[in-house]
TORMI-473351 format. One record per residue: x negated, y negated, z negated of N, C-alpha, C, O, CB in turn; residue in one letter. Coordinates in steps of 0.02 Angstrom, whole numbers, padded with zeros to 5 digits. Glycine has a CB too. Example, Ala and Ser with C-alpha at 12.3 -4.5 7.8 and 13.67 -1.06 7.14 Angstrom:
2
(pt (-00660 00284 -00390) (-00615 00225 -00390) (-00660 00165 -00390) (-00712 00166 -00423) (-00565 00224 -00452) 'A') (pt (-00642 00112 -00354) (-00684 00053 -00357) (-00645 -00002 -00394) (-00670 -00057 -00402) (-00704 00030 -00286) 'S') 
This chain:
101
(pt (-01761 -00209 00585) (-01695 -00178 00575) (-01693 -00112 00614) (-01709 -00107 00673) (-01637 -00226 00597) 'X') (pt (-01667 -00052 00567) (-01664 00012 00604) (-01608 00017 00654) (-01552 -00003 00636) (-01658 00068 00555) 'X') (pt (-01615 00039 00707) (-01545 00039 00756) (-01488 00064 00750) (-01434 00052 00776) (-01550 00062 00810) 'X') (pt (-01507 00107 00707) (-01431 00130 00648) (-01387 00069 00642) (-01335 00057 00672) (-01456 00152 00553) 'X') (pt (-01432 00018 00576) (-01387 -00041 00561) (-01383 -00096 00638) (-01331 -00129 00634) (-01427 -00087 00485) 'X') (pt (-01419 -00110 00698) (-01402 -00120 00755) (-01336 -00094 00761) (-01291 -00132 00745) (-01446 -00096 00798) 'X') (pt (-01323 -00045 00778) (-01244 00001 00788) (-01220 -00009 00764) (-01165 -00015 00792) (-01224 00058 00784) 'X') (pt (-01215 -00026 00695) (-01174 -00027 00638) (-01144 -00120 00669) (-01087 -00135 00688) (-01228 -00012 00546) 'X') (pt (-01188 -00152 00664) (-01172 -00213 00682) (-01138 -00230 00739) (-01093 -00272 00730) (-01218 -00242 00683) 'X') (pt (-01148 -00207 00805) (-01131 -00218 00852) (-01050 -00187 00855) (-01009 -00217 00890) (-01182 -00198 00893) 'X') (pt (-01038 -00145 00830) (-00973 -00113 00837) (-00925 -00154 00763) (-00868 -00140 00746) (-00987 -00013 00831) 'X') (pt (-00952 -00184 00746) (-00914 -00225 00675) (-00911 -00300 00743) (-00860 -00329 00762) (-00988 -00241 00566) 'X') (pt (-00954 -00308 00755) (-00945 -00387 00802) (-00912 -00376 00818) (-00862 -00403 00795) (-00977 -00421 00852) 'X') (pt (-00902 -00317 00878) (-00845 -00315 00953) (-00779 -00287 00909) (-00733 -00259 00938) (-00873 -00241 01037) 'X') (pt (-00777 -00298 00832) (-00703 -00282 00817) (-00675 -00220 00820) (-00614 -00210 00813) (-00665 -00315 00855) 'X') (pt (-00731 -00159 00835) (-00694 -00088 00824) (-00670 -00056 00768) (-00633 -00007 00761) (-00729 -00043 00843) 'X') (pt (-00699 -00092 00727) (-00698 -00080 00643) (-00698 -00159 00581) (-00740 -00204 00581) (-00784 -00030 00628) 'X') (pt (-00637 -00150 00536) (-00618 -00205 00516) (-00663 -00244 00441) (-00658 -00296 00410) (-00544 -00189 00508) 'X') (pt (-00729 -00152 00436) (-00769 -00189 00404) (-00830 -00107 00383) (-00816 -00049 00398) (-00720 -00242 00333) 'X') (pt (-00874 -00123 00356) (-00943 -00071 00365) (-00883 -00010 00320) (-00879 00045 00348) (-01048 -00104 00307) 'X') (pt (-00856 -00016 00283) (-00837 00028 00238) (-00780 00062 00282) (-00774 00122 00270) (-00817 -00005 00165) 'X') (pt (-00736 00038 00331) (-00679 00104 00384) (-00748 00112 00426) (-00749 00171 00442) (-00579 00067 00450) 'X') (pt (-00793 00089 00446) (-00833 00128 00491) (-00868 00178 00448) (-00846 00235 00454) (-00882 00084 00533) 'X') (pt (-00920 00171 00405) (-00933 00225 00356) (-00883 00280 00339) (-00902 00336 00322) (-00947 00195 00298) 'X') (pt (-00815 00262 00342) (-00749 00317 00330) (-00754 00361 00398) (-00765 00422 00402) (-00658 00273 00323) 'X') (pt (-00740 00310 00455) (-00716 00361 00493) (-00802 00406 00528) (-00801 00457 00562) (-00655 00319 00558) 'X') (pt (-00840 00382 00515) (-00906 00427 00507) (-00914 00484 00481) (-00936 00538 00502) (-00947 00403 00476) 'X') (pt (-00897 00467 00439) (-00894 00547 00364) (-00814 00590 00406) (-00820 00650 00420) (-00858 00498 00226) 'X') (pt (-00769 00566 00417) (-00732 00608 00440) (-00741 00656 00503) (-00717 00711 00511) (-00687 00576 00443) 'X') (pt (-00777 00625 00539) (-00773 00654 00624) (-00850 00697 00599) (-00874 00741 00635) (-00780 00572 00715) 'X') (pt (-00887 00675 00523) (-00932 00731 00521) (-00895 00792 00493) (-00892 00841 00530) (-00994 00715 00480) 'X') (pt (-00865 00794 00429) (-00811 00847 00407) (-00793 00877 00471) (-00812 00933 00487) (-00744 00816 00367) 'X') (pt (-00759 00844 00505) (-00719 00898 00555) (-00744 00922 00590) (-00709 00964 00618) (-00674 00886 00592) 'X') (pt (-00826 00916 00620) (-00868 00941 00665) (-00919 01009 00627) (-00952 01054 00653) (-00912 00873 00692) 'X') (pt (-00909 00993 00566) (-00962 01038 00541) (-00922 01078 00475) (-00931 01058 00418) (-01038 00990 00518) 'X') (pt (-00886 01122 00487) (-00834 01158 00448) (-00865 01174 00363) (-00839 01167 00308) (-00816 01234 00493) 'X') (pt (-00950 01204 00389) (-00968 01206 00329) (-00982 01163 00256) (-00973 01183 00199) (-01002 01227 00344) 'X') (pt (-01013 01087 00284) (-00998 01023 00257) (-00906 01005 00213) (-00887 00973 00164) (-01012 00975 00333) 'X') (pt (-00880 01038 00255) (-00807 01017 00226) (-00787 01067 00151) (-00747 01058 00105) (-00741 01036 00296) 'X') (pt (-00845 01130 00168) (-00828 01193 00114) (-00861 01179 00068) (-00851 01215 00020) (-00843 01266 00130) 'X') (pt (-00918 01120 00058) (-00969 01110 00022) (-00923 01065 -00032) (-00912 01071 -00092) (-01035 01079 00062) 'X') (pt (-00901 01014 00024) (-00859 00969 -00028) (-00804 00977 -00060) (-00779 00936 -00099) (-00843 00921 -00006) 'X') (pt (-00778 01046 -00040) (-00695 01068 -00058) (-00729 01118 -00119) (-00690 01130 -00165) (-00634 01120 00023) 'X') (pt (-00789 01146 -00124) (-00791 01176 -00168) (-00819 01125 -00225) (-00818 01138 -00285) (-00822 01233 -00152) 'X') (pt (-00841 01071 -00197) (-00873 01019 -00287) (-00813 00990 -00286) (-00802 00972 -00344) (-00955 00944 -00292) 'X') (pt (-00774 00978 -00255) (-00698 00934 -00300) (-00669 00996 -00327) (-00639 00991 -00380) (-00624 00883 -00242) 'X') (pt (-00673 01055 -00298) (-00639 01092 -00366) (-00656 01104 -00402) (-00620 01101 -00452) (-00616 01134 -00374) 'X') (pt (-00717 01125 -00407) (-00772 01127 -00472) (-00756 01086 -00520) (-00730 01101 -00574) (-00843 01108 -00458) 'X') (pt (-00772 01032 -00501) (-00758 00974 -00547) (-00717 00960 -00540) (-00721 00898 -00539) (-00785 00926 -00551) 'X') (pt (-00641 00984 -00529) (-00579 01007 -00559) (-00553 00922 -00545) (-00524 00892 -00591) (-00585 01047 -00651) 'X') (pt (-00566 00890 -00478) (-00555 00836 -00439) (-00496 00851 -00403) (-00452 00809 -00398) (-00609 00820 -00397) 'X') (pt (-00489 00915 -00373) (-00437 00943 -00317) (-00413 00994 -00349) (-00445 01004 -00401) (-00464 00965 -00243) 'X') (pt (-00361 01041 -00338) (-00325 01097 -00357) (-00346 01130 -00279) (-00357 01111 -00221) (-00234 01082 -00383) 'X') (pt (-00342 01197 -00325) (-00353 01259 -00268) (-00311 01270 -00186) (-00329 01305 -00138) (-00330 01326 -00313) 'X') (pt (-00258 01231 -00193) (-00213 01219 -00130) (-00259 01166 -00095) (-00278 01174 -00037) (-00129 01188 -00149) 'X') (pt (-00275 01111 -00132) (-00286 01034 -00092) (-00371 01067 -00064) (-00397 01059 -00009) (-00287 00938 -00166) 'X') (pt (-00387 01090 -00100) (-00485 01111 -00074) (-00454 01175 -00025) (-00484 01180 00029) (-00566 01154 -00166) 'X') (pt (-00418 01206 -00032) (-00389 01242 00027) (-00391 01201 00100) (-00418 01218 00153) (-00314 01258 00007) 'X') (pt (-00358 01151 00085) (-00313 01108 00144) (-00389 01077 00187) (-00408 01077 00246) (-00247 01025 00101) 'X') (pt (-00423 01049 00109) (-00485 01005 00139) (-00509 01056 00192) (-00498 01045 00252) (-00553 00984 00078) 'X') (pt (-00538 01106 00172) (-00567 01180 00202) (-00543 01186 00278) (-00568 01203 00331) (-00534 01252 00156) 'X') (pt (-00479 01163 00255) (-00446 01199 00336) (-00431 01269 00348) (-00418 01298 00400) (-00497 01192 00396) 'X') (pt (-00436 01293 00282) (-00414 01364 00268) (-00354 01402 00212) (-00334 01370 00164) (-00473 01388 00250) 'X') (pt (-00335 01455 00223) (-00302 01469 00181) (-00333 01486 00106) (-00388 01502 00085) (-00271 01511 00209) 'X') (pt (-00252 01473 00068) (-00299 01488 -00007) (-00332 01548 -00013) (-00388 01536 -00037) (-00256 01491 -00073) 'X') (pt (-00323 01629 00001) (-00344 01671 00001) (-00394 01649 00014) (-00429 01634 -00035) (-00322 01710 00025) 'X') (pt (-00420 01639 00075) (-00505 01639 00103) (-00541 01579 00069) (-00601 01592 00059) (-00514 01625 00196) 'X') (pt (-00526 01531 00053) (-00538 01488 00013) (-00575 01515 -00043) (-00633 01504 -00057) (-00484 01459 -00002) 'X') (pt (-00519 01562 -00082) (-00546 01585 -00147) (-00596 01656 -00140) (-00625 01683 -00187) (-00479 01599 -00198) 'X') (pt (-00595 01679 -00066) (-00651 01726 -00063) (-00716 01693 -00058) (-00767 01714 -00085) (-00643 01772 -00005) 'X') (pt (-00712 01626 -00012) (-00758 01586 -00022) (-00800 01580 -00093) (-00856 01604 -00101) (-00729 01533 -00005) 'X') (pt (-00770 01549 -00134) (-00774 01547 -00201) (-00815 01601 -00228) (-00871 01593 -00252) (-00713 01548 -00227) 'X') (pt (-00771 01674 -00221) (-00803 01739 -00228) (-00857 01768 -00214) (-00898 01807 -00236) (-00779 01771 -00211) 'X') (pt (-00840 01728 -00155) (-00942 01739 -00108) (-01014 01699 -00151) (-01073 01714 -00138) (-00945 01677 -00001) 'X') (pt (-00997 01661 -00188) (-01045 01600 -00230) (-01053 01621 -00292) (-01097 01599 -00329) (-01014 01523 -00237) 'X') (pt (-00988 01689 -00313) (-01001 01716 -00381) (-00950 01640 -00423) (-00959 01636 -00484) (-01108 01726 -00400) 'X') (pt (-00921 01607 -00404) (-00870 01548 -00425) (-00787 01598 -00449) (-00756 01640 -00417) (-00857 01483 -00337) 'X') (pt (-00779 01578 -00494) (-00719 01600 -00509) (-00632 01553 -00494) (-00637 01499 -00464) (-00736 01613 -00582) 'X') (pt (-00580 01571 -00509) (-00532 01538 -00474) (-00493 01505 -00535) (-00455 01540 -00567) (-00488 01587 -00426) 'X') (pt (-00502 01425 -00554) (-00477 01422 -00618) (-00407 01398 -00608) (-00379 01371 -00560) (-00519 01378 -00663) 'X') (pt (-00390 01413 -00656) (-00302 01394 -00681) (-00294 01335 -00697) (-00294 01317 -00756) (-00270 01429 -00746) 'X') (pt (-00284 01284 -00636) (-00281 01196 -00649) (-00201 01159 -00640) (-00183 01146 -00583) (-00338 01153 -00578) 'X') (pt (-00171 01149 -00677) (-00105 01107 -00666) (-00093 01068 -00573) (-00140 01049 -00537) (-00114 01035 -00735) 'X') (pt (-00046 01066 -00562) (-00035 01028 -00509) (00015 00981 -00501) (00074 00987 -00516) (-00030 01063 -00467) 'X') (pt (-00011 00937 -00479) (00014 00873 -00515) (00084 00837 -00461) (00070 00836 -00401) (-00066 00810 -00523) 'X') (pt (00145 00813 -00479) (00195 00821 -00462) (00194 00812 -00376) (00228 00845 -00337) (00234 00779 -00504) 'X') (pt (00145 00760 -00359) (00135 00732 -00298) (00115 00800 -00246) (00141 00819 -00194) (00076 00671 -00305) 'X') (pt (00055 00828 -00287) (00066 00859 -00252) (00101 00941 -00231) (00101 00967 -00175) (00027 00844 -00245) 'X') (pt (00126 00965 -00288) (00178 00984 -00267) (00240 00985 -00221) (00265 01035 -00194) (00184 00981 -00294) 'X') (pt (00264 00911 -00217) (00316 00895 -00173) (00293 00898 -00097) (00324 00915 -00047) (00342 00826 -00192) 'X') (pt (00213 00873 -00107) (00208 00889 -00021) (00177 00951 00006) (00172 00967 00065) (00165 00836 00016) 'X') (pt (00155 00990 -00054) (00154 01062 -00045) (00230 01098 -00024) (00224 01126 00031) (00127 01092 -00117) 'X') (pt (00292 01104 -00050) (00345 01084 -00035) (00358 01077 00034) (00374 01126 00067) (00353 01038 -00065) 'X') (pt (00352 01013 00062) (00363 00976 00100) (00332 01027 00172) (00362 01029 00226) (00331 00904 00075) 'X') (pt (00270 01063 00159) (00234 01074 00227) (00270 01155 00227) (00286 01182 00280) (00130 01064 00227) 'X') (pt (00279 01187 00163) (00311 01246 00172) (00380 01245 00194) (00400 01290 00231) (00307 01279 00116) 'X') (pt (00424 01191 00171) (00483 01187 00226) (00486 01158 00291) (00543 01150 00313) (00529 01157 00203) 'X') (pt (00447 01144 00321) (00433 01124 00365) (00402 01177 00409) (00425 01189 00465) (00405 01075 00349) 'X') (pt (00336 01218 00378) (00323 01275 00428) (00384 01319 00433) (00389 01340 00491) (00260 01319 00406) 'X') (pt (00435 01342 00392) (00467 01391 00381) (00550 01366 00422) (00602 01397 00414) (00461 01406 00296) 'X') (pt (00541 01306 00464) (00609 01299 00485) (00600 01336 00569) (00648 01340 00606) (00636 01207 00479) 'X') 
């Protein structure tokens, strides 16, 4: 057994994690947030494949849409015209009244 799955095991015994799949989650997250470029990789294939709207691969990014879509610009990627879907609208919404009070 590789000591990877050791770790993996030992931290599922002592109950830090309620099963391999939130430890595999919160893995992938604390990698996203450590490695900015990883997060631009994945914010640009969910929009690609038209998974995320240009705001939400923004958000993933941690950047604004502008730079986002220069991003894009930098790859020779263009900026497509994708519906946005009510949900998230409202909490698009939601964060602009909120920065703006």
């Amino acid at each position: 057994m590789k000591l990877l799955e050791k770790e993996i095991n030992v931290l599922l015994k002592k109950g830090f994690y309620k099963s391999k799949e939130e430890l595999i989650d919160d893995a992938c997250r604390a990698l996203l947030r450590n490695r900015p470029h990883l997060r631009l990789e994945v914010a640009i294939s969910l929009y690609e494949n038209e998974e995320v709207s240009l705001s939400k691969a923004s958000e993933i990014t941690g950047v604004c849409i502008e730079e986002f879509k220069e991003s894009l610009k930098d790859r020779g990627l263009s900026v497509k015209a994708t519906p946005i879907s009510k949900e998230e609208l409202d909490e698009q919404t939601k964060l602009i009244l909120t920065v703006s009070k």
